[in-house]
VEXTI-217449 format. One record per residue: residue in three letters; residue number from 1; x, y, z of N, C-alpha, C, O, CB in turn. Coordinates in pm, 1 decimal. Atoms other than C-alpha are relative to their C-alpha. Glycine has a CB too. Layout:
residues N
<site><aa>ALA</aa><i>NUM</i><n_u>X</n_u><n_v>Y</n_v><n_w>Z</n_w><ca_u>X</ca_u><ca_v>Y</ca_v><ca_w>Z</ca_w><c_u>X</c_u><c_v>Y</c_v><c_w>Z</c_w><o_u>X</o_u><o_v>Y</o_v><o_w>Z</o_w><cb_u>X</cb_u><cb_v>Y</cb_v><cb_w>Z</cb_w></site>
...
END
This chain:
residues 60
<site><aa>UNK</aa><i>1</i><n_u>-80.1</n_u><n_v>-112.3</n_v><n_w>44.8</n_w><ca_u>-2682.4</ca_u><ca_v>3240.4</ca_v><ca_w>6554.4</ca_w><c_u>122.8</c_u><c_v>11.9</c_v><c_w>89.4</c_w><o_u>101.0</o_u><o_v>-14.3</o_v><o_w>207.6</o_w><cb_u>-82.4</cb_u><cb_v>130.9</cb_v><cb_w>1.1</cb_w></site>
<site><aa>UNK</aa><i>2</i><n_u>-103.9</n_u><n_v>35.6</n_v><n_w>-46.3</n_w><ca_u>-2324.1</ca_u><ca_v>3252.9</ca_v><ca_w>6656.0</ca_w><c_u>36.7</c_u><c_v>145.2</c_v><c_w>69.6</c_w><o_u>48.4</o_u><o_v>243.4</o_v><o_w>-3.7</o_w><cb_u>92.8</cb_u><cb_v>-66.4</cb_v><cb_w>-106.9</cb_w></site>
<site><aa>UNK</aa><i>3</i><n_u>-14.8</n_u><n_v>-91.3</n_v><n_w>-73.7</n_w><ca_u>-2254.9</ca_u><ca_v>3501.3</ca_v><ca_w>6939.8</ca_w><c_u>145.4</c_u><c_v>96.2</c_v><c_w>-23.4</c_w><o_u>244.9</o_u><o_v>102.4</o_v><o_w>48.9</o_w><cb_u>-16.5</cb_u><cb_v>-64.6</cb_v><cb_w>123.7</cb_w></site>
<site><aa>UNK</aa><i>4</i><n_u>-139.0</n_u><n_v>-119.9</n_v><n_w>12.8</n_w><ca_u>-2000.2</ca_u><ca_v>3788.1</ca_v><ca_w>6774.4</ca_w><c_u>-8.5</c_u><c_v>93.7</c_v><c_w>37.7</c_w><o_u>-70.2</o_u><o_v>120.8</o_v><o_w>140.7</o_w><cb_u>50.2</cb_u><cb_v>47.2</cb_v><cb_w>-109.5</cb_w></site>
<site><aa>UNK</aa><i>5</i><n_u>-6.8</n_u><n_v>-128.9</n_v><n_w>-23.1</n_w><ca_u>-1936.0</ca_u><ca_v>4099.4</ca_v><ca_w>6756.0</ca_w><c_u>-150.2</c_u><c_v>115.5</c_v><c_w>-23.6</c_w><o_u>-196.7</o_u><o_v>181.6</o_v><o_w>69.2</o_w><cb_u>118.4</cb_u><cb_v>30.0</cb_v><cb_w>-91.6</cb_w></site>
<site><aa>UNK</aa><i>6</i><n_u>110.2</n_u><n_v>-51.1</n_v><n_w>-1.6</n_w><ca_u>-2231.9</ca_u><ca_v>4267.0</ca_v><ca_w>6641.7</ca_w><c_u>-119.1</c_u><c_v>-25.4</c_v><c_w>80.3</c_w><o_u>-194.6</o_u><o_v>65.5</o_v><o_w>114.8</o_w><cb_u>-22.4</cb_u><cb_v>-7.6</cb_v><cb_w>-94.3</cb_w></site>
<site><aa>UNK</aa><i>7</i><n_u>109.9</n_u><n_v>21.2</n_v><n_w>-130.0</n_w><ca_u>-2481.9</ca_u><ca_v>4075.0</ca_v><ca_w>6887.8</ca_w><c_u>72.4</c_u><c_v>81.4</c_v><c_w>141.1</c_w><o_u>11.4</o_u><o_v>143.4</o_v><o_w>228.2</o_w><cb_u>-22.5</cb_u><cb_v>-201.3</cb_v><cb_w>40.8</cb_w></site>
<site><aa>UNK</aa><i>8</i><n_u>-32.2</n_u><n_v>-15.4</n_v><n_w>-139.9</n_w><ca_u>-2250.7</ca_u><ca_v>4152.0</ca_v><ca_w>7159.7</ca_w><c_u>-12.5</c_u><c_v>161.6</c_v><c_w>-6.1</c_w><o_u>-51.3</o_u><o_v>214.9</o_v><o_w>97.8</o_w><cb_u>157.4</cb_u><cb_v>-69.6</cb_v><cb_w>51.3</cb_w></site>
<site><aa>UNK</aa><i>9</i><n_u>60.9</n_u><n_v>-170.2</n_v><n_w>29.6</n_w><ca_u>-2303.0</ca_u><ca_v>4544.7</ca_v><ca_w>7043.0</ca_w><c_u>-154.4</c_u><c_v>2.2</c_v><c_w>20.4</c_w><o_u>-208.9</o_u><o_v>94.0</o_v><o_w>81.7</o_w><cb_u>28.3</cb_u><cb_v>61.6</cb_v><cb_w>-180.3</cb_w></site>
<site><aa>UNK</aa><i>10</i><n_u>177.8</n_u><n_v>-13.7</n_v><n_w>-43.2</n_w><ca_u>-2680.1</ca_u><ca_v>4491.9</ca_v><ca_w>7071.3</ca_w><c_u>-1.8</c_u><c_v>-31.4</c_v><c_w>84.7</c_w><o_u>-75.5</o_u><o_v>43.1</o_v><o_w>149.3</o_w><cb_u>-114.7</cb_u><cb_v>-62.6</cb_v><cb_w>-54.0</cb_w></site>
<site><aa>UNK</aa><i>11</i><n_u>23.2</n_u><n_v>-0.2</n_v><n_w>-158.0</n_w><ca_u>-2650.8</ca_u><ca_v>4353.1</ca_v><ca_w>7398.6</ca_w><c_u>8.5</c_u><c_v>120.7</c_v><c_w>89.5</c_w><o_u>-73.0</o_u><o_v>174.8</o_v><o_w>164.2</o_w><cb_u>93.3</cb_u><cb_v>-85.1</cb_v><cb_w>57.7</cb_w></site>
<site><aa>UNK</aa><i>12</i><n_u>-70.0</n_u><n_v>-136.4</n_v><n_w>-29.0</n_w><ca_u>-2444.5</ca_u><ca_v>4635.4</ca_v><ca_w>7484.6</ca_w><c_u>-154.2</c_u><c_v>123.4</c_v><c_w>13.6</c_w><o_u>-222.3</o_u><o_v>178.7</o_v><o_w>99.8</o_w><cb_u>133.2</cb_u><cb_v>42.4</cb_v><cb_w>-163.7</cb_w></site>
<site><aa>UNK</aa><i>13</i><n_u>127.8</n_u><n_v>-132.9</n_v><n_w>18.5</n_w><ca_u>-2719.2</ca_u><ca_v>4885.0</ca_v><ca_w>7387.4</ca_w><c_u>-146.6</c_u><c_v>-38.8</c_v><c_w>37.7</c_w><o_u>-231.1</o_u><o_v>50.5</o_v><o_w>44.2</o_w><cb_u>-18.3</cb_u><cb_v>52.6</cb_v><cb_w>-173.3</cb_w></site>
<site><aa>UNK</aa><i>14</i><n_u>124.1</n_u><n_v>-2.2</n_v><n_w>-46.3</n_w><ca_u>-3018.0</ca_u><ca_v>4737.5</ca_v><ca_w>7492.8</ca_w><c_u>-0.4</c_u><c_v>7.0</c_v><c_w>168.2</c_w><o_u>-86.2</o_u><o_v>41.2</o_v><o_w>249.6</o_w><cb_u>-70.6</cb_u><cb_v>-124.1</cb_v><cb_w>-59.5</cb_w></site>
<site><aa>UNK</aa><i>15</i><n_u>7.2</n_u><n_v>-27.7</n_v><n_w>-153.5</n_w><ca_u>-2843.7</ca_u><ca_v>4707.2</ca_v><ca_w>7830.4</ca_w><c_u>-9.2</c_u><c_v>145.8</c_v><c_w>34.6</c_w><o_u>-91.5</o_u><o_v>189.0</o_v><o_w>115.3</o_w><cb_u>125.8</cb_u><cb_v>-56.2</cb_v><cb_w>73.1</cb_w></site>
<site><aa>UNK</aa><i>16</i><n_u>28.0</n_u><n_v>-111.7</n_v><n_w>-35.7</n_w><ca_u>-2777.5</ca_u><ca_v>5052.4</ca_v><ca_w>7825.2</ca_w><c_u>-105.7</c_u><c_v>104.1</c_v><c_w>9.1</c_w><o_u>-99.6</o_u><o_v>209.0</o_v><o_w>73.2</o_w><cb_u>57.0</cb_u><cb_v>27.7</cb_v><cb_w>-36.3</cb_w></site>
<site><aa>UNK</aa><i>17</i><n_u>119.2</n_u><n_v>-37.0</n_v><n_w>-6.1</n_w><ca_u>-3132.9</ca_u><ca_v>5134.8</ca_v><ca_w>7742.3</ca_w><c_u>-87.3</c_u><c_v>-2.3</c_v><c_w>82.8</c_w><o_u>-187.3</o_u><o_v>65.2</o_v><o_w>107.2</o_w><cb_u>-38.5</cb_u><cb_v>-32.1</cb_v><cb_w>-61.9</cb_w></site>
<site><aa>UNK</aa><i>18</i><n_u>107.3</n_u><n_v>81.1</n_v><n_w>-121.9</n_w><ca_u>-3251.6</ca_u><ca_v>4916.8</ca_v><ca_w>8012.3</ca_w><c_u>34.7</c_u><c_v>102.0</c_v><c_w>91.9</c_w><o_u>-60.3</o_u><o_v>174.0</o_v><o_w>122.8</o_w><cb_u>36.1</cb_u><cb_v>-183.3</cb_v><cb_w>66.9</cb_w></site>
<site><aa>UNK</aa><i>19</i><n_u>-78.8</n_u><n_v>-61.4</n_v><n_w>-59.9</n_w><ca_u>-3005.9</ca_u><ca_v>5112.6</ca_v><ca_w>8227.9</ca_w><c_u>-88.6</c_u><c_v>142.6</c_v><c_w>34.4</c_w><o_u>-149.1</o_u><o_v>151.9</o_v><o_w>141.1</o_w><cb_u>130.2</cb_u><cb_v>4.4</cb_v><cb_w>-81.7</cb_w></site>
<site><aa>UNK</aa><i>20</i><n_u>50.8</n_u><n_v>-95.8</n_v><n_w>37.9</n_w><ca_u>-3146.5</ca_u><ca_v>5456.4</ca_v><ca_w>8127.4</ca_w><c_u>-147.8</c_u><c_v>16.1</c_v><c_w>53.5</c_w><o_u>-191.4</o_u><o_v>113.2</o_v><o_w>115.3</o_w><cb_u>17.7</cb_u><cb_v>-2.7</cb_v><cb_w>-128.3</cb_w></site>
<site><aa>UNK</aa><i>21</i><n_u>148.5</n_u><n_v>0.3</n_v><n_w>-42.5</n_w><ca_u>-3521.6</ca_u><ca_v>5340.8</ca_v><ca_w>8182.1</ca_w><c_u>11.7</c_u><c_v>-4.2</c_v><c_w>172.2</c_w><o_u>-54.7</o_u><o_v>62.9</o_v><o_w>251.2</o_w><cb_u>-91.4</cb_u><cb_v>-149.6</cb_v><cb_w>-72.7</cb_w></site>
<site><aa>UNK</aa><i>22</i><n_u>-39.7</n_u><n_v>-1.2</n_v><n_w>-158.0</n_w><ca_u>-3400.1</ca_u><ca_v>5271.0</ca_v><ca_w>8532.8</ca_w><c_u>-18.3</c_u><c_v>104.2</c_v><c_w>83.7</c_w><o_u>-100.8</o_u><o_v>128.0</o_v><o_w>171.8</o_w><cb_u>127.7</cb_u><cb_v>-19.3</cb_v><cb_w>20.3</cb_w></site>
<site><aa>UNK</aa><i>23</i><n_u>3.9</n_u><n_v>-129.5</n_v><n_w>-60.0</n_w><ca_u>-3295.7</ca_u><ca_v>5583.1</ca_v><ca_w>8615.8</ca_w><c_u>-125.4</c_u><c_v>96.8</c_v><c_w>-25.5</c_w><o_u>-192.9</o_u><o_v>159.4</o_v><o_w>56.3</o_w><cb_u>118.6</cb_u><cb_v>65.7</cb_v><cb_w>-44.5</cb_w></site>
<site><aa>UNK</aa><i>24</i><n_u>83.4</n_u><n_v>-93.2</n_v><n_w>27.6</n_w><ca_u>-3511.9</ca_u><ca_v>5767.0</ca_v><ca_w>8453.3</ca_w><c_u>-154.9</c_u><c_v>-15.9</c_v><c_w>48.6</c_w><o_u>-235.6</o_u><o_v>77.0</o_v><o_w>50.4</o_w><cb_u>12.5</cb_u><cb_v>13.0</cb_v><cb_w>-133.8</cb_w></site>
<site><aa>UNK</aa><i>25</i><n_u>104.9</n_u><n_v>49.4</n_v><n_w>-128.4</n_w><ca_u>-3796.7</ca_u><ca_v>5576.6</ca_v><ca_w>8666.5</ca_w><c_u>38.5</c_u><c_v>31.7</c_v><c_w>104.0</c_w><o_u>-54.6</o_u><o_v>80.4</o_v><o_w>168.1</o_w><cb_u>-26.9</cb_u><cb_v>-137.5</cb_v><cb_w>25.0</cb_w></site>
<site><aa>UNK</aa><i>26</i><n_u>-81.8</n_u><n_v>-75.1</n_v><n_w>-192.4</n_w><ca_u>-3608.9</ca_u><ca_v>5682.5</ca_v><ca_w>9003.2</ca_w><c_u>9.4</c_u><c_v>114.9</c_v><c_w>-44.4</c_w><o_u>10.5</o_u><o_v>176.2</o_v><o_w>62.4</o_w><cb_u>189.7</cb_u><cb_v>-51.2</cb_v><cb_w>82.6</cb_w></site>
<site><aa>UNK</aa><i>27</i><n_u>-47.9</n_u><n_v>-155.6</n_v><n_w>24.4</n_w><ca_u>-3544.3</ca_u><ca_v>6026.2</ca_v><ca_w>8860.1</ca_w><c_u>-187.0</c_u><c_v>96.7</c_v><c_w>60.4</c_w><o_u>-205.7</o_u><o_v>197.1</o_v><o_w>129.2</o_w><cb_u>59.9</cb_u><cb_v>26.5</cb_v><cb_w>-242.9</cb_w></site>
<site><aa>UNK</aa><i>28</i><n_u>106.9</n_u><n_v>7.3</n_v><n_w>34.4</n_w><ca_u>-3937.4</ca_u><ca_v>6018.2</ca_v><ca_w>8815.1</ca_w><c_u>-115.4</c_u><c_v>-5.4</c_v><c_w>129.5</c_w><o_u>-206.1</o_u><o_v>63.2</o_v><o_w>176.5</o_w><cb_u>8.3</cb_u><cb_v>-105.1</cb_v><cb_w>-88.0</cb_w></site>
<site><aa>UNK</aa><i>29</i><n_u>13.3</n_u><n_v>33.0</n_v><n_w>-148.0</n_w><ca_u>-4000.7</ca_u><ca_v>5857.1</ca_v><ca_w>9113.6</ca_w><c_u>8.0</c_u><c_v>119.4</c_v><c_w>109.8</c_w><o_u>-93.9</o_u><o_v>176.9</o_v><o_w>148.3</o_w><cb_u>112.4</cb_u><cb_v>-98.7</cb_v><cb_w>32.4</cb_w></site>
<site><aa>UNK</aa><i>30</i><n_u>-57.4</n_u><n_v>-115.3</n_v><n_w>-60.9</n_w><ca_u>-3798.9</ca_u><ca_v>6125.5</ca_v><ca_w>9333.7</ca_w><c_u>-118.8</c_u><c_v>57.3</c_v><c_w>8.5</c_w><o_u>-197.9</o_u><o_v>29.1</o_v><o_w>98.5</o_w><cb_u>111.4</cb_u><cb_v>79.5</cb_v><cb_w>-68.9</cb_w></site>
<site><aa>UNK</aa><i>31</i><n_u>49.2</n_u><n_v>-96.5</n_v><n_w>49.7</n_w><ca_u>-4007.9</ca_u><ca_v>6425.4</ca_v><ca_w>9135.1</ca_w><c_u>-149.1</c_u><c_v>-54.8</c_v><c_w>26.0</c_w><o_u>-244.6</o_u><o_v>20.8</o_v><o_w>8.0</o_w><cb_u>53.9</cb_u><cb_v>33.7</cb_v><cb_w>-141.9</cb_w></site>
<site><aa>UNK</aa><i>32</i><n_u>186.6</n_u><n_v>-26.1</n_v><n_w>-28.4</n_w><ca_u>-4360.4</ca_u><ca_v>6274.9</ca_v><ca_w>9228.8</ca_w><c_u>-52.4</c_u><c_v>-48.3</c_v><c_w>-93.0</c_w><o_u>-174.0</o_u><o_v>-30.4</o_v><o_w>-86.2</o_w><cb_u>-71.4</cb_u><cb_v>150.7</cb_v><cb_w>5.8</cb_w></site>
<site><aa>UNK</aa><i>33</i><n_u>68.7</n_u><n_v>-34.4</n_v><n_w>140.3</n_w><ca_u>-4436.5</ca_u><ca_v>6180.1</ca_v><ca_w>8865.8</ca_w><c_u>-42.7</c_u><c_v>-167.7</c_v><c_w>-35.0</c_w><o_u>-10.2</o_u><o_v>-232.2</o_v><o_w>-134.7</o_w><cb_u>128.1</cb_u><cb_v>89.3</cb_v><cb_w>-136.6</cb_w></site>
<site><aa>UNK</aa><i>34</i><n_u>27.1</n_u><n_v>79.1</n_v><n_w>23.0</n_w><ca_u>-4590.3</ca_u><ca_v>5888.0</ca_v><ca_w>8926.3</ca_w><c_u>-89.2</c_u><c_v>-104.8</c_v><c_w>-121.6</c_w><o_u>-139.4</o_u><o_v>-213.1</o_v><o_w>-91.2</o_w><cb_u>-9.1</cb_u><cb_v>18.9</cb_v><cb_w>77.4</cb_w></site>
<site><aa>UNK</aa><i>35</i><n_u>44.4</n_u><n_v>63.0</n_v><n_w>134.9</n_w><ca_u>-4727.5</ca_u><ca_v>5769.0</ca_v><ca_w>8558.8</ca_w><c_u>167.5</c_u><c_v>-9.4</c_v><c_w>-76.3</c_w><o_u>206.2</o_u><o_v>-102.3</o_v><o_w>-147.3</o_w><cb_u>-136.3</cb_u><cb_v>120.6</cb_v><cb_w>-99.3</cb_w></site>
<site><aa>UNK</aa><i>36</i><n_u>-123.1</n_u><n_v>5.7</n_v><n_w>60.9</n_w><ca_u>-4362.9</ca_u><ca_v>5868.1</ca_v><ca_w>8457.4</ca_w><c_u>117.3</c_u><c_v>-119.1</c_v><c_w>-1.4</c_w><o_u>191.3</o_u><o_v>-178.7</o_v><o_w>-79.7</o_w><cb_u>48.8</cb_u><cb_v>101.9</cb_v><cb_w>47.7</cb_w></site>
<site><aa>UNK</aa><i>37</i><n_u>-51.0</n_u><n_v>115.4</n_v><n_w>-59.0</n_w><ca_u>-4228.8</ca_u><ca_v>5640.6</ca_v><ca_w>8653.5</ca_w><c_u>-21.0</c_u><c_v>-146.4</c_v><c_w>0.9</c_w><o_u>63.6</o_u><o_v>-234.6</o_v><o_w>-13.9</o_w><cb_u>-9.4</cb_u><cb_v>21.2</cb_v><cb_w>90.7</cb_w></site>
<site><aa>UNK</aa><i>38</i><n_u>11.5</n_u><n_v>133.9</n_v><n_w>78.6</n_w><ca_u>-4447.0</ca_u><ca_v>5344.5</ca_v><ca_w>8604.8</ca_w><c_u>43.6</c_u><c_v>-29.5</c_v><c_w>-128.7</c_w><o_u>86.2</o_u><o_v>-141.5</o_v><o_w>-156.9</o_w><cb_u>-116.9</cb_u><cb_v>-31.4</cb_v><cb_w>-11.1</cb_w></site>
<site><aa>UNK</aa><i>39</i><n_u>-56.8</n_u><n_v>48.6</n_v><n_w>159.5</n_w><ca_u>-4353.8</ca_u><ca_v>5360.4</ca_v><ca_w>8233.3</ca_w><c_u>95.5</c_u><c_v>16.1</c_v><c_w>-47.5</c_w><o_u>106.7</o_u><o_v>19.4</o_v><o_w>-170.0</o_w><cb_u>-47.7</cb_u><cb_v>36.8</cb_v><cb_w>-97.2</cb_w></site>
<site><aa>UNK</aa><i>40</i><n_u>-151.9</n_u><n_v>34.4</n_v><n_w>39.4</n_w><ca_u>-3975.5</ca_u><ca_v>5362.1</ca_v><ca_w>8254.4</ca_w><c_u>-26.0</c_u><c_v>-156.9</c_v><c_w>60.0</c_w><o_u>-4.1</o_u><o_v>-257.6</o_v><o_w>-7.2</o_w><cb_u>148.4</cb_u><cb_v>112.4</cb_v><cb_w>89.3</cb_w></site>
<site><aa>UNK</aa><i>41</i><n_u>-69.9</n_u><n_v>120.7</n_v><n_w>-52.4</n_w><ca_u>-3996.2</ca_u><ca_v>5083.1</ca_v><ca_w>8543.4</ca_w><c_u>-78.0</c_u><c_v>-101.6</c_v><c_w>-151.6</c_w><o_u>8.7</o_u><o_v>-162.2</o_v><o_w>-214.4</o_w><cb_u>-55.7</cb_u><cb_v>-51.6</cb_v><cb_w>208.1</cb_w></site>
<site><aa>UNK</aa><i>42</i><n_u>64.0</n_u><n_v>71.8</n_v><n_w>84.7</n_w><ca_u>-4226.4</ca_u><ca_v>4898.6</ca_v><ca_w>8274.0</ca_w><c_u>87.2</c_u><c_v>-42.9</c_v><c_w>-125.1</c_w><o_u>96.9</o_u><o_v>-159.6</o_v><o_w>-162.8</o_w><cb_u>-114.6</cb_u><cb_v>72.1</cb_v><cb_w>-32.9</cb_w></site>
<site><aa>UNK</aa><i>43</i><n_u>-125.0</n_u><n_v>38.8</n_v><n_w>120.8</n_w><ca_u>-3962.9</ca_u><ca_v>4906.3</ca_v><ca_w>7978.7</ca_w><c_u>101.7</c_u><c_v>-30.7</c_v><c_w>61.8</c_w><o_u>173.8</o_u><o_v>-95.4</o_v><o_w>-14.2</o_w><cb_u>51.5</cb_u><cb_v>111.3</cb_v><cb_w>-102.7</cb_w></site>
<site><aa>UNK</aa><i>44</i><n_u>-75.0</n_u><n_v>40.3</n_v><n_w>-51.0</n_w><ca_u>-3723.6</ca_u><ca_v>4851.6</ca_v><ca_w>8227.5</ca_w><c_u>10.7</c_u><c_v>-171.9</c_v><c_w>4.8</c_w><o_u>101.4</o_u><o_v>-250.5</o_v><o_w>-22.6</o_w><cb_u>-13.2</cb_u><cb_v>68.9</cb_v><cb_w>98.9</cb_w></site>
<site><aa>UNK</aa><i>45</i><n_u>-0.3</n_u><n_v>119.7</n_v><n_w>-53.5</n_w><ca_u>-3873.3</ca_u><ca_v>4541.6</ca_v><ca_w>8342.1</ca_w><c_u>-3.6</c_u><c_v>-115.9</c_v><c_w>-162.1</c_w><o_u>38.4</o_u><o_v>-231.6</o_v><o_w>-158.2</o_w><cb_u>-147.1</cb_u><cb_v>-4.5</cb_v><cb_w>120.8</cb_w></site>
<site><aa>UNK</aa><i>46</i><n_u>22.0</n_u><n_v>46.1</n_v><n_w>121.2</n_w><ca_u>-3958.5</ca_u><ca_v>4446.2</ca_v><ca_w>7927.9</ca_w><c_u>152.3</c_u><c_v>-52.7</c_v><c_w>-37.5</c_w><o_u>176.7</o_u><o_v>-168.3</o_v><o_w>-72.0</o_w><cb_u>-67.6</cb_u><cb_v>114.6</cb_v><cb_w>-96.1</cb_w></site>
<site><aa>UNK</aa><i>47</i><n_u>-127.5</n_u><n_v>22.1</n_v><n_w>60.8</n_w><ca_u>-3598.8</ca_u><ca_v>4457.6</ca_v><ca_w>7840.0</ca_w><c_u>78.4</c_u><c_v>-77.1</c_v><c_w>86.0</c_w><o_u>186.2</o_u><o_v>-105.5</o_v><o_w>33.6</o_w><cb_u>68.4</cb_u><cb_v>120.8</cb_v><cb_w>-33.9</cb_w></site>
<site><aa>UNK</aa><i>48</i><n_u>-83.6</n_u><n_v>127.4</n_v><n_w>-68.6</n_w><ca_u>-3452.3</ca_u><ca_v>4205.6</ca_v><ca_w>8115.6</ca_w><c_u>-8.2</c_u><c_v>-115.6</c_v><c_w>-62.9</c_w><o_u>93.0</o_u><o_v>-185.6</o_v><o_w>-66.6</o_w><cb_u>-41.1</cb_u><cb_v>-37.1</cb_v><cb_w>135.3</cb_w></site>
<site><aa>UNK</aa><i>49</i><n_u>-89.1</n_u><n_v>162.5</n_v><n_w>55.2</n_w><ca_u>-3488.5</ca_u><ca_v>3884.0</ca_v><ca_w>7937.0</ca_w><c_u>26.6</c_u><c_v>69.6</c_v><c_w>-111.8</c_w><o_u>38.2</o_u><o_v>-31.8</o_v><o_w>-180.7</o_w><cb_u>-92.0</cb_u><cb_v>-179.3</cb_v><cb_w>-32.3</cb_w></site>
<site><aa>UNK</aa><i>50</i><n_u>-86.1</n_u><n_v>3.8</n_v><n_w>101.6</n_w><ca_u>-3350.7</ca_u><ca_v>4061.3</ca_v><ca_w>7625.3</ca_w><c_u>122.8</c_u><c_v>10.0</c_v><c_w>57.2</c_w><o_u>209.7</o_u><o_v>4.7</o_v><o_w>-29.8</o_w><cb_u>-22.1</cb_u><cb_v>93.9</cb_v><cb_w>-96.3</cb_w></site>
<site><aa>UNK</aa><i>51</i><n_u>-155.5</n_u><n_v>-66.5</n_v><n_w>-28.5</n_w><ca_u>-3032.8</ca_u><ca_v>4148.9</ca_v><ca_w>7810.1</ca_w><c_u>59.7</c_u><c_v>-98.3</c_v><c_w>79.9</c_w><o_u>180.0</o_u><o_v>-124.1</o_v><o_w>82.8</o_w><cb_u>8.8</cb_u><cb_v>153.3</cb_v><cb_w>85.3</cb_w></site>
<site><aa>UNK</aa><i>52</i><n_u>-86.5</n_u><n_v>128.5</n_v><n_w>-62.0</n_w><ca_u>-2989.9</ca_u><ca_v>3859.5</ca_v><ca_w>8027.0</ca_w><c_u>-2.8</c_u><c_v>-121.3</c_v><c_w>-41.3</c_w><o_u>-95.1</o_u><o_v>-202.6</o_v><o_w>-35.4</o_w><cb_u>-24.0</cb_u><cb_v>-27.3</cb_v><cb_w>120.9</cb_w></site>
<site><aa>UNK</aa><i>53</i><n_u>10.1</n_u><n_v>128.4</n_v><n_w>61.1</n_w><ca_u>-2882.9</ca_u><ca_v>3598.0</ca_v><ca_w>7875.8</ca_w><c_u>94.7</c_u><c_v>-137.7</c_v><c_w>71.8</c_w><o_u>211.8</o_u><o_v>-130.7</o_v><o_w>109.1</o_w><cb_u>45.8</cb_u><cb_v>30.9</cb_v><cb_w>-152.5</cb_w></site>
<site><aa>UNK</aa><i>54</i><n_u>-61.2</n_u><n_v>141.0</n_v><n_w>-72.2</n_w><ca_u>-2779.4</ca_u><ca_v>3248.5</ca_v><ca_w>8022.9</ca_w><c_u>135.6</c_u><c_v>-28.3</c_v><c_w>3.8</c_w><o_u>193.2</o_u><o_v>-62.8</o_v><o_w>-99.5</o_w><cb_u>-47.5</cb_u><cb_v>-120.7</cb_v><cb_w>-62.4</cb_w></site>
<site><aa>UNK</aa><i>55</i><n_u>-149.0</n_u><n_v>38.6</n_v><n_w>8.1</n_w><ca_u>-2438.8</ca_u><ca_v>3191.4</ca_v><ca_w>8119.5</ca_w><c_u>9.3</c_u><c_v>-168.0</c_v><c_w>-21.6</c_w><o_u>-80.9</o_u><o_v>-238.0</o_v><o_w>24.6</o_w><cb_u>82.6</cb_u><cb_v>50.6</cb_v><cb_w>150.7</cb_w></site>
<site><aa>UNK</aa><i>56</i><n_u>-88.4</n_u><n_v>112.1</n_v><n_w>29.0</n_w><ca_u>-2258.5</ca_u><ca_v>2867.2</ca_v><ca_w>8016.3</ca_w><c_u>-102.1</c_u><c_v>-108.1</c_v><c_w>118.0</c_w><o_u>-208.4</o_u><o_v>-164.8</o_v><o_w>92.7</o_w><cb_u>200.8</cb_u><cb_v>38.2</cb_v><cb_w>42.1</cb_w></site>
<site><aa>UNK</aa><i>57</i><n_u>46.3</n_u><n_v>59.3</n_v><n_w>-135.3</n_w><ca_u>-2335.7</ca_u><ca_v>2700.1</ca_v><ca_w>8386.8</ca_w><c_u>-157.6</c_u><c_v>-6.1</c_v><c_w>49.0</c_w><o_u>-221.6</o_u><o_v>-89.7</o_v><o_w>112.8</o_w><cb_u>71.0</cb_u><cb_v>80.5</cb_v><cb_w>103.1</cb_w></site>
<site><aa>UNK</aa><i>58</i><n_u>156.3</n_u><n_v>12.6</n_v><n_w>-20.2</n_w><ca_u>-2686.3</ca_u><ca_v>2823.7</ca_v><ca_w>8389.5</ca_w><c_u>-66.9</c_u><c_v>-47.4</c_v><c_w>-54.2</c_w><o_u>-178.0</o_u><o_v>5.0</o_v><o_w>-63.1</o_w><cb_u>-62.2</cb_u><cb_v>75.8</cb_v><cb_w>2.5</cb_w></site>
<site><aa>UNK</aa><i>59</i><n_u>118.5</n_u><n_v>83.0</n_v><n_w>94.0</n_w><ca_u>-2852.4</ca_u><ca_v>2597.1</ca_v><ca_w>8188.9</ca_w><c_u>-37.3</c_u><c_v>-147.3</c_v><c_w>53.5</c_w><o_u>30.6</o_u><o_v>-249.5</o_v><o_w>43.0</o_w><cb_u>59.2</cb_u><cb_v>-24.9</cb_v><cb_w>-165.9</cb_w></site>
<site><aa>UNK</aa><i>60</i><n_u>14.2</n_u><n_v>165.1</n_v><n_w>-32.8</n_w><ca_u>-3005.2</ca_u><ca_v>2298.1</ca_v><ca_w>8323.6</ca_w><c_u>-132.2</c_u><c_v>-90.5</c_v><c_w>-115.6</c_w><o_u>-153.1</o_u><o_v>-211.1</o_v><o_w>-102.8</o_w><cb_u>-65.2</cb_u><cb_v>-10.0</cb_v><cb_w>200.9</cb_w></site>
END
């Protein structure tokens, strides 16, 4: 599938989702709320290989 505009919008938003779970695990974190927190870092950690994807150079 040929990397346009619309993938590069879903990248976009799943990063910012990832983003979101982040914080909102440290927010979580902070406040003591430790179940809260495992299950942002957990979608956090789910959504890294959707969002990182291989540069050019990185491929061996």
């Amino acid at each position: 599938m040929p990397f346009n505009t619309r993938s590069q919008r879903q990248l976009a938003s799943l990063r910012r989702m990832r983003e979101w779970h982040l914080d909102q695990a440290l927010r979580a974190k902070v406040d003591g709320k430790k179940q809260e927190a495992d299950f942002h870092f957990r979608y956090y950690d789910l959504l890294g290989p959707a969002v990182e994807v291989p540069q050019r150079g990185d491929r061996d």
